[in-house]
Backbone atoms as SQL, in Angstrom:
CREATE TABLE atoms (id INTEGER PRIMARY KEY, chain TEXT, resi INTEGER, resn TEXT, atom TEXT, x REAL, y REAL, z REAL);
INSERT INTO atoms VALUES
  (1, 'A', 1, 'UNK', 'N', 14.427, 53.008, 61.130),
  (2, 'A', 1, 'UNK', 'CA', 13.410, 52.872, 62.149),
  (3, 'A', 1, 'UNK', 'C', 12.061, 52.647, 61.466),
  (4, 'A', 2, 'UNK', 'N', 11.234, 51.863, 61.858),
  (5, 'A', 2, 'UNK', 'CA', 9.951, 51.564, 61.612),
  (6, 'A', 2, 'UNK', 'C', 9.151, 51.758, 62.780),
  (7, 'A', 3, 'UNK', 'N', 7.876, 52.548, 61.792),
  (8, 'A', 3, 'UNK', 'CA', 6.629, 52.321, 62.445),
  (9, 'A', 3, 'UNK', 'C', 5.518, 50.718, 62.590),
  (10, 'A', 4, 'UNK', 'N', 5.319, 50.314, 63.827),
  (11, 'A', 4, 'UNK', 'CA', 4.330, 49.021, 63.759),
  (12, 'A', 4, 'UNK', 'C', 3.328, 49.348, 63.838),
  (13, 'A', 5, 'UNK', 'N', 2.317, 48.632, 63.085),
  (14, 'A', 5, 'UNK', 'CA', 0.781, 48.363, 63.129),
  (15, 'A', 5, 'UNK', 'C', 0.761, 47.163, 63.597),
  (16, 'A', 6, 'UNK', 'N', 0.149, 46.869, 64.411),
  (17, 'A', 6, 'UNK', 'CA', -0.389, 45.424, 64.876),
  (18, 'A', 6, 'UNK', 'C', -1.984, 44.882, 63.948),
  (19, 'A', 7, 'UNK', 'N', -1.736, 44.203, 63.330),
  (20, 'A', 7, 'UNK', 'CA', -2.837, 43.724, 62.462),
  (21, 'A', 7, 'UNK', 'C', -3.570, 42.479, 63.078),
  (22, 'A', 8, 'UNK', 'N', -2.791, 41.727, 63.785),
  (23, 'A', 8, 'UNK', 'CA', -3.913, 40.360, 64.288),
  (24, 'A', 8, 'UNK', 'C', -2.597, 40.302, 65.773),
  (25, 'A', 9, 'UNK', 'N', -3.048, 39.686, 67.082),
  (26, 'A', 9, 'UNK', 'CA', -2.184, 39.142, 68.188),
  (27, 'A', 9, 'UNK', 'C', -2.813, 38.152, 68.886),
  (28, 'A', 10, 'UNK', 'N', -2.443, 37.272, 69.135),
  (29, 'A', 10, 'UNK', 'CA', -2.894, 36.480, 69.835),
  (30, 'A', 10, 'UNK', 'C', -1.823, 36.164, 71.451),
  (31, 'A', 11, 'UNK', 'N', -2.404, 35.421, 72.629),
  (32, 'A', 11, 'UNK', 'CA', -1.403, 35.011, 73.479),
  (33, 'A', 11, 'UNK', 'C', -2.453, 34.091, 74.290),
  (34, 'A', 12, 'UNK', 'N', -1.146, 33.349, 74.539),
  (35, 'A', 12, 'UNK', 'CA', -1.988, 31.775, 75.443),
  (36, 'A', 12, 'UNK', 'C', -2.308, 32.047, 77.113),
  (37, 'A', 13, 'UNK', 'N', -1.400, 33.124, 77.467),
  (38, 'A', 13, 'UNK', 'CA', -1.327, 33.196, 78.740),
  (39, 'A', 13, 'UNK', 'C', -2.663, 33.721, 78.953),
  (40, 'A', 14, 'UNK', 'N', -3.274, 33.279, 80.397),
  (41, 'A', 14, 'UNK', 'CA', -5.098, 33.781, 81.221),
  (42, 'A', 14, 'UNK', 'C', -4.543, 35.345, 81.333),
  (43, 'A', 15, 'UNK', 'N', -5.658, 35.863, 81.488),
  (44, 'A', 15, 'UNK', 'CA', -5.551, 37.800, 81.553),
  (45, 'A', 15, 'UNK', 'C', -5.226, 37.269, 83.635),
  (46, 'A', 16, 'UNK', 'N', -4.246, 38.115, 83.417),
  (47, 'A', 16, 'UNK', 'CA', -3.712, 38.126, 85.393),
  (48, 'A', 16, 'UNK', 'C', -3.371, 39.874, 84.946),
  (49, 'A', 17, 'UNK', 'N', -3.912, 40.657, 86.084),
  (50, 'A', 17, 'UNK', 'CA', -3.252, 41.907, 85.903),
  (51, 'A', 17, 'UNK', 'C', -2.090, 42.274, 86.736),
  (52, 'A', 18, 'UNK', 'N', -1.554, 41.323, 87.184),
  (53, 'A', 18, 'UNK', 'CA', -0.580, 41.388, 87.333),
  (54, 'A', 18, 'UNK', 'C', 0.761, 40.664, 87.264),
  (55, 'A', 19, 'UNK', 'N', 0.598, 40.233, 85.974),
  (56, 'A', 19, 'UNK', 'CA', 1.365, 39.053, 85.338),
  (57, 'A', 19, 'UNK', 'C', 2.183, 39.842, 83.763),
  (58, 'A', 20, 'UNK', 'N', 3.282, 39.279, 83.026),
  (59, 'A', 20, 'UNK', 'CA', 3.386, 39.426, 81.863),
  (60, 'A', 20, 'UNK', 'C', 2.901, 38.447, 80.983),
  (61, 'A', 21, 'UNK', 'N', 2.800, 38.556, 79.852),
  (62, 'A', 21, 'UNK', 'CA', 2.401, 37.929, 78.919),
  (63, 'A', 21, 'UNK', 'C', 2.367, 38.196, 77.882),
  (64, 'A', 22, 'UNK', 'N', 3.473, 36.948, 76.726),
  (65, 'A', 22, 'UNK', 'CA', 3.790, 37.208, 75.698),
  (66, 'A', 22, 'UNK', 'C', 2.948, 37.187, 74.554),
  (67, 'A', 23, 'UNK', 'N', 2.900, 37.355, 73.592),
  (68, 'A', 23, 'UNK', 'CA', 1.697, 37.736, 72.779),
  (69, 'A', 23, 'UNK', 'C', 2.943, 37.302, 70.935),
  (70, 'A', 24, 'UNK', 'N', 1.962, 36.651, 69.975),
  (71, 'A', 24, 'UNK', 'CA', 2.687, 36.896, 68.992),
  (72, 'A', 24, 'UNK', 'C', 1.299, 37.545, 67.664),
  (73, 'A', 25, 'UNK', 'N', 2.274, 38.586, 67.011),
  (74, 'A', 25, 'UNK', 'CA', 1.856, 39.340, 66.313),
  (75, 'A', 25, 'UNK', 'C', 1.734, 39.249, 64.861),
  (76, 'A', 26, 'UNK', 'N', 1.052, 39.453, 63.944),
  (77, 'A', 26, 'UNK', 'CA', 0.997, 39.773, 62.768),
  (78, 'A', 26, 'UNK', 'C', 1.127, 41.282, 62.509),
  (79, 'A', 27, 'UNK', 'N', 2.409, 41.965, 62.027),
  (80, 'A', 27, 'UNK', 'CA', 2.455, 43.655, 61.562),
  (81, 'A', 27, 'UNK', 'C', 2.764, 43.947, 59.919),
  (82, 'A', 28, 'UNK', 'N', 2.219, 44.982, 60.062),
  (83, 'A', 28, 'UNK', 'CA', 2.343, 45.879, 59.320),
  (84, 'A', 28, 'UNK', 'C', 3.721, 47.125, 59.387),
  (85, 'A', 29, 'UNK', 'N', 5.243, 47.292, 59.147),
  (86, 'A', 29, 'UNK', 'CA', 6.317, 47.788, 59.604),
  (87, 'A', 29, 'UNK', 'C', 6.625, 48.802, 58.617),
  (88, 'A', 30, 'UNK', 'N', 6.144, 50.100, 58.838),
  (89, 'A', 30, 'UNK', 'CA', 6.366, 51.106, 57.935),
  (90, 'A', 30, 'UNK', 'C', 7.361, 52.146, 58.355),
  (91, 'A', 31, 'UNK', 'N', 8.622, 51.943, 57.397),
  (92, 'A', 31, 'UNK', 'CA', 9.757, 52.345, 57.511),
  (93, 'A', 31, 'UNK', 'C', 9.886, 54.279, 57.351),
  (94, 'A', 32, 'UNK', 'N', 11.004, 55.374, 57.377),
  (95, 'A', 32, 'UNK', 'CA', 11.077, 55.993, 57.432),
  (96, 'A', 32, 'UNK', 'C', 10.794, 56.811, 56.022),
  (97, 'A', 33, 'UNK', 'N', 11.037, 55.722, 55.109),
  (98, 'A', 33, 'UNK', 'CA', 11.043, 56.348, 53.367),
  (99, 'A', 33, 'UNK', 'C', 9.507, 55.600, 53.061),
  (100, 'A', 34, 'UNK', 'N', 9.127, 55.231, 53.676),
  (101, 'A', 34, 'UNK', 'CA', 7.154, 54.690, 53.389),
  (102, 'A', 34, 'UNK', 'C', 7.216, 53.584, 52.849),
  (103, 'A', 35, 'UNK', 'N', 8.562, 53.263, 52.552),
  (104, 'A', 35, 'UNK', 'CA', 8.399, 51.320, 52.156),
  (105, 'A', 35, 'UNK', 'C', 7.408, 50.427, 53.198),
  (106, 'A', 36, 'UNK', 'N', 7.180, 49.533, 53.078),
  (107, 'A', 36, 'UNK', 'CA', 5.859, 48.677, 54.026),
  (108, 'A', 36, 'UNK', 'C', 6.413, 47.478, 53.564),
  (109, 'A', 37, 'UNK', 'N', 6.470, 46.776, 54.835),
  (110, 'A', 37, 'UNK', 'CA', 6.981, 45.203, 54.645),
  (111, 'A', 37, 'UNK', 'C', 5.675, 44.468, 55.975),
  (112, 'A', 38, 'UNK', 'N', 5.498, 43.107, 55.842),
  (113, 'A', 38, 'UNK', 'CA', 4.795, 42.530, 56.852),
  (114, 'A', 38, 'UNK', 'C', 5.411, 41.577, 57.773),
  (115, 'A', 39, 'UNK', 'N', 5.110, 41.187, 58.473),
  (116, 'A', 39, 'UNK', 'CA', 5.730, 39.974, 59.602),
  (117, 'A', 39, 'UNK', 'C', 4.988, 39.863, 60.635),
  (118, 'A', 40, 'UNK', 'N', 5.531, 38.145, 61.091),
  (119, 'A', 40, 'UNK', 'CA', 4.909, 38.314, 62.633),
  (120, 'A', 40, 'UNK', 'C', 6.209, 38.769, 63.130),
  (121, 'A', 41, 'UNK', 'N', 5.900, 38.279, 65.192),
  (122, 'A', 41, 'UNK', 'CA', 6.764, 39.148, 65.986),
  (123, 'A', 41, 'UNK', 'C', 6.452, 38.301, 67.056),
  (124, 'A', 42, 'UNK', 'N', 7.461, 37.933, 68.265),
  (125, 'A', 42, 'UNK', 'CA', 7.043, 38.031, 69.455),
  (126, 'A', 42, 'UNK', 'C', 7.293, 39.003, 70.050),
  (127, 'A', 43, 'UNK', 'N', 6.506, 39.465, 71.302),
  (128, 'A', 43, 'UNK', 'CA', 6.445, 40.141, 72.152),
  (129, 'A', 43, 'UNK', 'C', 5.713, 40.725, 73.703),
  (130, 'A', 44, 'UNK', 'N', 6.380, 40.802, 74.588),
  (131, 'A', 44, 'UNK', 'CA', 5.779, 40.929, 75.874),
  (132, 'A', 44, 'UNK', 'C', 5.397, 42.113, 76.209),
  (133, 'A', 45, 'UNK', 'N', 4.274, 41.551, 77.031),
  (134, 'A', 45, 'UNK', 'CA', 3.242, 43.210, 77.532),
  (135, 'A', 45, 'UNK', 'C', 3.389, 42.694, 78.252),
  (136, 'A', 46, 'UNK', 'N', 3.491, 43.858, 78.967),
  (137, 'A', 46, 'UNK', 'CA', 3.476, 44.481, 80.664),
  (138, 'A', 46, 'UNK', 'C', 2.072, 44.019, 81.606),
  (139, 'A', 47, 'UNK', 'N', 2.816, 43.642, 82.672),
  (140, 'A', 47, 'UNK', 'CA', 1.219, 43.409, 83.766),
  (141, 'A', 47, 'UNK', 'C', 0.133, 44.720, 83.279),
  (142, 'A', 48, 'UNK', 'N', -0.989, 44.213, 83.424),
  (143, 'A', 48, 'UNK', 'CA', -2.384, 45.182, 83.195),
  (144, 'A', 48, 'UNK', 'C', -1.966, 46.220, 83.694),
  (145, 'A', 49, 'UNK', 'N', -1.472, 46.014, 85.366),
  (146, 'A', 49, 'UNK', 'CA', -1.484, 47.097, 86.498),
  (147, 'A', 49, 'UNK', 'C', -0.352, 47.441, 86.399),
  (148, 'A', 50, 'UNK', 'N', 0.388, 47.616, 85.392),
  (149, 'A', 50, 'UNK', 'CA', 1.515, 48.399, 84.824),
  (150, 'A', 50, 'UNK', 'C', 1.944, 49.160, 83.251),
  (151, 'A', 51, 'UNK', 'N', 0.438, 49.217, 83.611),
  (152, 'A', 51, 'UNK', 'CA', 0.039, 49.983, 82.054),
  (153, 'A', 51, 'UNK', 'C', -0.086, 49.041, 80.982),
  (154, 'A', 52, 'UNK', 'N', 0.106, 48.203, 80.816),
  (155, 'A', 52, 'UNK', 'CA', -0.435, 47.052, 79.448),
  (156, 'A', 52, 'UNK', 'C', 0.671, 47.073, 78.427),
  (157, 'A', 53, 'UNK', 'N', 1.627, 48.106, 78.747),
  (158, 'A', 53, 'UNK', 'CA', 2.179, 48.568, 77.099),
  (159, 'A', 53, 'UNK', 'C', 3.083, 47.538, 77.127),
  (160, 'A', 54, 'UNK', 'N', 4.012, 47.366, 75.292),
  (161, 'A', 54, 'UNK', 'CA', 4.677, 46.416, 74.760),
  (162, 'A', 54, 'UNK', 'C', 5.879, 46.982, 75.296),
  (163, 'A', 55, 'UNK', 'N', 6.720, 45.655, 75.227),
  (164, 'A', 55, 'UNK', 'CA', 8.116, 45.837, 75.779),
  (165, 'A', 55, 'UNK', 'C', 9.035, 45.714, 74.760),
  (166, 'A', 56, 'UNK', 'N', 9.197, 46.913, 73.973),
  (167, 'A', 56, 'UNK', 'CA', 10.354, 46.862, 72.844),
  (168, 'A', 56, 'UNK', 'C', 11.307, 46.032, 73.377),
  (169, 'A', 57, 'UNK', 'N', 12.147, 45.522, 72.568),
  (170, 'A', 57, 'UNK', 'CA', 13.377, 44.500, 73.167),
  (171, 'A', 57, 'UNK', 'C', 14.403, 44.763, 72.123),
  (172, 'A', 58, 'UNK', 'N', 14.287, 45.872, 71.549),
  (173, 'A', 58, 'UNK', 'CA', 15.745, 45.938, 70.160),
  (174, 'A', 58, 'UNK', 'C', 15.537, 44.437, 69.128),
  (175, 'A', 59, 'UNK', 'N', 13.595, 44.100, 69.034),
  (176, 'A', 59, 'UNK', 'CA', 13.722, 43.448, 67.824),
  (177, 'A', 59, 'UNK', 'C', 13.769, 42.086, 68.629),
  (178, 'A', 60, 'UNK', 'N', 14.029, 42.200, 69.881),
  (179, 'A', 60, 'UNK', 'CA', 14.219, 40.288, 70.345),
  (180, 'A', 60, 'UNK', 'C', 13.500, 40.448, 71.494),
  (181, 'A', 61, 'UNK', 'N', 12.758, 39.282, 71.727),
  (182, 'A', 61, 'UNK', 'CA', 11.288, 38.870, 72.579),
  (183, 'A', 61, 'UNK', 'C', 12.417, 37.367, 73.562),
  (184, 'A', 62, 'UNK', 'N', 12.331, 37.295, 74.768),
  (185, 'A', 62, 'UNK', 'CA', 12.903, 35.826, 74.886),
  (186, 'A', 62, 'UNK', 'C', 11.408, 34.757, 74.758),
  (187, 'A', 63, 'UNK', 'N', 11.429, 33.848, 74.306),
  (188, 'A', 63, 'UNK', 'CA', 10.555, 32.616, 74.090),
  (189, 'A', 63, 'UNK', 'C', 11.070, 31.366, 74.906),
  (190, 'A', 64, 'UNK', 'N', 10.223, 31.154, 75.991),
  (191, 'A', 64, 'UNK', 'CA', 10.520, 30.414, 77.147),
  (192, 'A', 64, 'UNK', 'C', 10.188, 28.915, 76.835),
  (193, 'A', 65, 'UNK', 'N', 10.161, 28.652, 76.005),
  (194, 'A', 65, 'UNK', 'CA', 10.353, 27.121, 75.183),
  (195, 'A', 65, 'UNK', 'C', 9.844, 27.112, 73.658),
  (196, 'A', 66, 'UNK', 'N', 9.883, 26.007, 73.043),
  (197, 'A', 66, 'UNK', 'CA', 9.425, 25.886, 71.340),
  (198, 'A', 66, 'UNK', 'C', 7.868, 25.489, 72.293),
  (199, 'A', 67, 'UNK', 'N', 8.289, 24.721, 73.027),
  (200, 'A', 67, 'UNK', 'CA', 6.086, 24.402, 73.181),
  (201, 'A', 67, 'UNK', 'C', 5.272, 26.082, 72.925),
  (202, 'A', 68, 'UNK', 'N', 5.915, 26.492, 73.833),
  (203, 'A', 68, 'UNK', 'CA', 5.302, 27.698, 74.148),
  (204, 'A', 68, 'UNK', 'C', 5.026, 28.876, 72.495),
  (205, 'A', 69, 'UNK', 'N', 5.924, 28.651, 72.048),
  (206, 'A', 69, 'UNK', 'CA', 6.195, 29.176, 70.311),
  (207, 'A', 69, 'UNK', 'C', 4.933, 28.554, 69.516),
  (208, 'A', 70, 'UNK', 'N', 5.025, 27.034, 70.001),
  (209, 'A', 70, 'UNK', 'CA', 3.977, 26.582, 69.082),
  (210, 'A', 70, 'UNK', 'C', 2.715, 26.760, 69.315),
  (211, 'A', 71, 'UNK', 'N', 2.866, 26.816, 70.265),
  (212, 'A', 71, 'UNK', 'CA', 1.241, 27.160, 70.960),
  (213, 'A', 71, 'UNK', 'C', 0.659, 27.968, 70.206),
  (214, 'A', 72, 'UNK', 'N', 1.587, 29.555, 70.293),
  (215, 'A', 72, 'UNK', 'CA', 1.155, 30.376, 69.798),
  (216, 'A', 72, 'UNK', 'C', 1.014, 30.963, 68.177),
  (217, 'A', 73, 'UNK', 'N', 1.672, 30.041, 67.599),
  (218, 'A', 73, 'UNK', 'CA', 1.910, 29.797, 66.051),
  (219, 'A', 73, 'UNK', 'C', 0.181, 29.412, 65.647),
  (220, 'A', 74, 'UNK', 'N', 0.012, 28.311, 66.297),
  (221, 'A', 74, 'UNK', 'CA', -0.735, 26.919, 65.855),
  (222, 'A', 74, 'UNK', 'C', -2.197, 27.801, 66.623),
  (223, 'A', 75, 'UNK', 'N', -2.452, 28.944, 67.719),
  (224, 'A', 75, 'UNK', 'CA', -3.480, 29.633, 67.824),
  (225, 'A', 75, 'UNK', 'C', -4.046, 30.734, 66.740),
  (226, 'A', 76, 'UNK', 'N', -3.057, 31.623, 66.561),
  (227, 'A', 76, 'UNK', 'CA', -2.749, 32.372, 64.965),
  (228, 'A', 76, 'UNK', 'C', -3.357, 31.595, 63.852),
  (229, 'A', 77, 'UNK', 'N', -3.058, 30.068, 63.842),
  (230, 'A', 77, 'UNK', 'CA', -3.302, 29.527, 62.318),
  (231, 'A', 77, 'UNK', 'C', -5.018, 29.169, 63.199),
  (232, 'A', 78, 'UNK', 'N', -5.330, 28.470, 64.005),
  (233, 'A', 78, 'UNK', 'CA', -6.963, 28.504, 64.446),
  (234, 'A', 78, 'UNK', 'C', -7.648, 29.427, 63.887),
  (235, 'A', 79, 'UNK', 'N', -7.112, 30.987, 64.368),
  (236, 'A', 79, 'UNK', 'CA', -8.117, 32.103, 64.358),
  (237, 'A', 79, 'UNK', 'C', -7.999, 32.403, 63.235),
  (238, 'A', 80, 'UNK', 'N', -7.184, 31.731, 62.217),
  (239, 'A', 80, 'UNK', 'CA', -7.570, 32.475, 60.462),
  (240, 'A', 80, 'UNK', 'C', -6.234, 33.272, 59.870),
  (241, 'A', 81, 'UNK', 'N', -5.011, 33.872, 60.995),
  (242, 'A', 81, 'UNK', 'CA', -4.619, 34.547, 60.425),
  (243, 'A', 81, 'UNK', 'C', -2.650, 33.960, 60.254),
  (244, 'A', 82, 'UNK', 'N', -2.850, 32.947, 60.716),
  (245, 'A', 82, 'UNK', 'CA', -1.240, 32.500, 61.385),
  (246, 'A', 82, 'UNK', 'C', -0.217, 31.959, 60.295),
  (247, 'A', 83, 'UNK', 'N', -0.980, 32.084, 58.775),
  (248, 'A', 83, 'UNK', 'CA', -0.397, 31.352, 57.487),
  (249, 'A', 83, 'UNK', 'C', -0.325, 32.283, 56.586),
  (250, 'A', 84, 'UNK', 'N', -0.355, 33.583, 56.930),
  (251, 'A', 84, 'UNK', 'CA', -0.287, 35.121, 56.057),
  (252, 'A', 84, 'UNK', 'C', 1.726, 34.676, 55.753),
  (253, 'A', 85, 'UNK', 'N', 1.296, 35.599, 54.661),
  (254, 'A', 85, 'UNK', 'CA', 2.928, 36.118, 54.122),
  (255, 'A', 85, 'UNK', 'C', 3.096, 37.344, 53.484),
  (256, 'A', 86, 'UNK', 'N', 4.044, 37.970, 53.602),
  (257, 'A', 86, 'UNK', 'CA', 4.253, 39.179, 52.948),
  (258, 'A', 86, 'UNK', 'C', 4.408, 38.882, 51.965),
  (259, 'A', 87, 'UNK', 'N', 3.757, 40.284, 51.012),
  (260, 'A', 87, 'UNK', 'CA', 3.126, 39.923, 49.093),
  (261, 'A', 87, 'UNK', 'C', 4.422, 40.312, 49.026),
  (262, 'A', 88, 'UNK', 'N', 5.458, 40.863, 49.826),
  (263, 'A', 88, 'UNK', 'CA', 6.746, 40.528, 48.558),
  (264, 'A', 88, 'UNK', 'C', 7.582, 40.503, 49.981),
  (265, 'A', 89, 'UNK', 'N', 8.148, 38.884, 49.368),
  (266, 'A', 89, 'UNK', 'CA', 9.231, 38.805, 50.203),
  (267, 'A', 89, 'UNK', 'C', 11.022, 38.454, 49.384),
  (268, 'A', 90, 'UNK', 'N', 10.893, 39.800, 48.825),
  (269, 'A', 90, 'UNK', 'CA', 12.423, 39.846, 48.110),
  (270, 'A', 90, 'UNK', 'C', 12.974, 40.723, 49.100),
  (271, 'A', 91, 'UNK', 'N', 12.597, 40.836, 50.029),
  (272, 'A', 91, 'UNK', 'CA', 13.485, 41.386, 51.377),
  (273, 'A', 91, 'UNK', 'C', 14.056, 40.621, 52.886),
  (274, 'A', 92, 'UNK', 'N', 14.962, 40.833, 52.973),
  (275, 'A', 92, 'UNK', 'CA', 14.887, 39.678, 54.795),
  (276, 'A', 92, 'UNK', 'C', 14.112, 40.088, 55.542);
C-alpha cells in the first residue's frame, strides 16, 4: 500500500459543482517500507457538492477517449510540469 502526494494536477473539464471531473496527476507514492517512487495518474473527483474527494479506482481511472488523455497530457506539459520522470526508474 502506498501513500499519495499530489505534486502538480491539472483537468480540462469547467468547475460545475455538480459534475465529475477527471484530473491527471503528477505523485509522489510512498510505500509502507519508505521507498518513494514518482508518476502521473488519472483520476476522478467527485461533484464539488459531493465533497470534491478522489475516487480511488484500485489503481484504474476510465479515460473517455485518447483526445481527452491528450488534452490533458499536452496541459501538464503547458504548465511546466507534464515531461517530469522519476530519478530512478529501475522499477515498473
Amino acid at each position: 500500500m502506498a501513500r499519495v502526494q499530489i505534486l502538480n494536477e491539472t483537468t480540462i473539464y469547467p468547475i460545475d459543482p455538480s459534475a465529475w471531473r477527471l484530473w491527471f496527476q503528477w505523485c509522489r507514492y510512498i510505500y509502507d517500507d519508505n521507498t518513494i517512487q514518482y508518476g502521473y495518474r488519472f483520476i476522478w473527483r467527485r461533484p464539488a457538492n459531493d465533497g470534491g474527494s478522489l475516487q480511488a479506482a484500485r489503481g484504474q481511472a476510465r479515460i473517455p477517449s485518447i483526445a481527452v488523455m491528450e488534452q490533458l497530457i499536452a496541459k501538464a506539459r503547458v504548465e511546466g510540469w507534464g515531461n517530469k520522470t522519476d530519478p530512478d526508474e529501475s522499477h515498473p
